[in-house]
N, C-alpha and C positions, 0 to 999 in steps of 0.2 A: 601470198604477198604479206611481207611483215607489216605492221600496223601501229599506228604512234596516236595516241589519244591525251588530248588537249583539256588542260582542269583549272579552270581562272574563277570560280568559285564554291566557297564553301558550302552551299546548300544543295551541290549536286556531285557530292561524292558517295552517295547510296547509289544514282544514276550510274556512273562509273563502275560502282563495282555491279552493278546489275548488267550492263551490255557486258563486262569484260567475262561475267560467268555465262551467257546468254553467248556469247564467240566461244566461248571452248565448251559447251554443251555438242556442239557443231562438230569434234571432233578438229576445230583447228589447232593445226601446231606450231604455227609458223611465229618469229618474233614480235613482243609486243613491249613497248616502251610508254613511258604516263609521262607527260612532262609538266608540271605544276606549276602557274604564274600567278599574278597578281596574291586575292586575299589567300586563293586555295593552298599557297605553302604551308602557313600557318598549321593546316590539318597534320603534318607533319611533326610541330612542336607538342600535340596532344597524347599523353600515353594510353590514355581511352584508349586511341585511334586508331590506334598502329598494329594491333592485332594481324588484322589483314594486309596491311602492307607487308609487316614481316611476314607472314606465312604467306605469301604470294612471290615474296623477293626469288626466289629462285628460280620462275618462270617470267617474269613482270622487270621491266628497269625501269628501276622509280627515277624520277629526276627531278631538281629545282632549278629554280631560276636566278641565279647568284644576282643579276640585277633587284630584283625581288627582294631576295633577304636582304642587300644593301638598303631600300628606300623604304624598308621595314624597319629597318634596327634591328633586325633579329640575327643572332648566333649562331654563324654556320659549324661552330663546334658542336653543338647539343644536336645536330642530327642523329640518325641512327644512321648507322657503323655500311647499312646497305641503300643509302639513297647518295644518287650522285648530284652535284651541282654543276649545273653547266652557266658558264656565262650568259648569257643570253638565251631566253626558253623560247622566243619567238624565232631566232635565228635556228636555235637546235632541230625546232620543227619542218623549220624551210631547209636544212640539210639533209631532213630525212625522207622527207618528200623528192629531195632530189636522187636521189640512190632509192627510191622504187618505195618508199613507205606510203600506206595508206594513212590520211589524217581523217583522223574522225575528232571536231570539239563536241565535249559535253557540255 
């Protein structure tokens, strides 16, 4: 079952990446998407940060929440080149839930 995990704050993106490595220690292959709301976009804008997301992009679909970065003020140009913005992150989620995603929030 592919799996979509839920990130609406900053101070549990260590949590995040600790289940996401803690599911593929497991031997899972199946797809996994991250879809980021509220403050947790932001983590996005940090070059610190991104380490792992980039070296992850190729298994991981990173996503934001374009509502998000609109009541942010934040620049959906300065993303990196491999995160997608979806309209709506709470909708994206309830799409994926519907086509068989497993939702896990951190």
């Amino acid at each position: 079952m592919p799996v979509a995990f839920h990130i609406n704050e900053n101070h549990k993106w260590q949590d995040l990446e600790n289940n996401i490595a803690h599911l593929l220690t497991t031997g899972y292959t199946d797809k996994i998407v991250v879809v980021a709301t509220d403050e947790a976009v932001t983590h996005f804008y940090d070059i610190t940060q991104l380490w792992y997301i980039e070296r992850t992009s190729g298994h991981i679909k990173w996503m934001v929440c374009n509502d998000t970065l609109e009541a942010q003020d934040l620049d959906a140009s300065q993303l990196p080149p491999f995160v997608v913005i979806v309209p709506n992150g709470i909708k994206e989620l309830l799409n994926r839930q519907i086509v068989g995603y497993g939702y896990i929030k951190i």
